[in-house]
N, C-alpha and C positions, 0 to 999 in steps of 0.2 A: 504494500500500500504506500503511496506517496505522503511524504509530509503534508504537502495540499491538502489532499483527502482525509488525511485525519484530523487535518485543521480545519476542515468543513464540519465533519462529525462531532467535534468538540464544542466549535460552535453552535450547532445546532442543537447535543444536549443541552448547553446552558442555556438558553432561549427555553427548549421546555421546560428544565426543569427552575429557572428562575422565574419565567412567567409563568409556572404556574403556582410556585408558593406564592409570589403575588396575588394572583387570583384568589387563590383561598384566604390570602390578606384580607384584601377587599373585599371578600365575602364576609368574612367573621370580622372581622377588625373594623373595618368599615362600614359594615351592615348593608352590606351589597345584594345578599341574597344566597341564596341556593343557588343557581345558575352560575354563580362567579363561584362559589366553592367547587360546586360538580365540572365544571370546564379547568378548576387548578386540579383537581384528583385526574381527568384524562391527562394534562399535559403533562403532568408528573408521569402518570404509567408511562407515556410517549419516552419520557426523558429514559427512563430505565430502560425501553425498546432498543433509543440511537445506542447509548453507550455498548449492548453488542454487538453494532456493525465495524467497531475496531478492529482490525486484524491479529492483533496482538493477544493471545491465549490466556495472557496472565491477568484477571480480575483486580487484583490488589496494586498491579501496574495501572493499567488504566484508571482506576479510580483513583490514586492517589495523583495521578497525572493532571484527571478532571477537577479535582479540588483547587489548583491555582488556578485555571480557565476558569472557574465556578469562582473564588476572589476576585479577577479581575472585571470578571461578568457582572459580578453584583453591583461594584462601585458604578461601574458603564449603564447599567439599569436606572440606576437611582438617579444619575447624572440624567438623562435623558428623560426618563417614566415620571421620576417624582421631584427633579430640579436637585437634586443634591450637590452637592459642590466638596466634594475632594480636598480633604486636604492634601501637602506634599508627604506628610507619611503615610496615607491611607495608597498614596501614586506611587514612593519607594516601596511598602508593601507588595503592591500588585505586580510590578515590574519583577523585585524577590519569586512571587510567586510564579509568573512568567518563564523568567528563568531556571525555576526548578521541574514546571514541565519540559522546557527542553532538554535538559539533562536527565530526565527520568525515561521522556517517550523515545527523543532521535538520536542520545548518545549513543557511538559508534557499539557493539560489544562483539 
């Protein structure tokens, strides 16, 4: 599999799985409804769907990989979704994290 493609894939987990706890946010939190809960519980199952189309066998690789994509996903969410505004440690954070997906999913072995 190409870096590309798993960098689509990663992508596309955090998108479900971050827009959908948001949805169940705004469902329960916000008093949004049942519809915004039940539409965050489908994107969440979605989310757990992409993260098998990695190529890579090792579960505990992958996931520990998606948890900085999932960091830098969230501040990016909030930045956009809900106007939040980053600090510079919240962006060194993310960047750290960043980096440790690439050394966990593309380092050479």
């Amino acid at each position: 599999m190409s870096v590309a493609r798993s960098l689509l894939l990663f992508a596309l987990a955090a998108l479900a799985e971050i827009g959908g706890a948001w949805l169940v946010w705004q469902g329960v939190r916000e008093q949004r409804g049942v519809a915004f809960i039940g539409a965050g519980v489908a994107a969440l199952g979605a989310y757990g769907f992409v993260a098998t189309l990695q190529d890579d066998p090792n579960f505990g690789r992958i996931l520990a990989a998606y948890g900085g994509i999932f960091v830098a996903g969230s501040l990016g969410w909030g930045m956009v979704v809900d106007g939040f505004r980053p600090d510079r440690f919240d962006l060194v954070g993310a960047g750290l994290c960043l980096l440790g997906v690439a050394v966990i999913m593309y380092a050479p072995r």
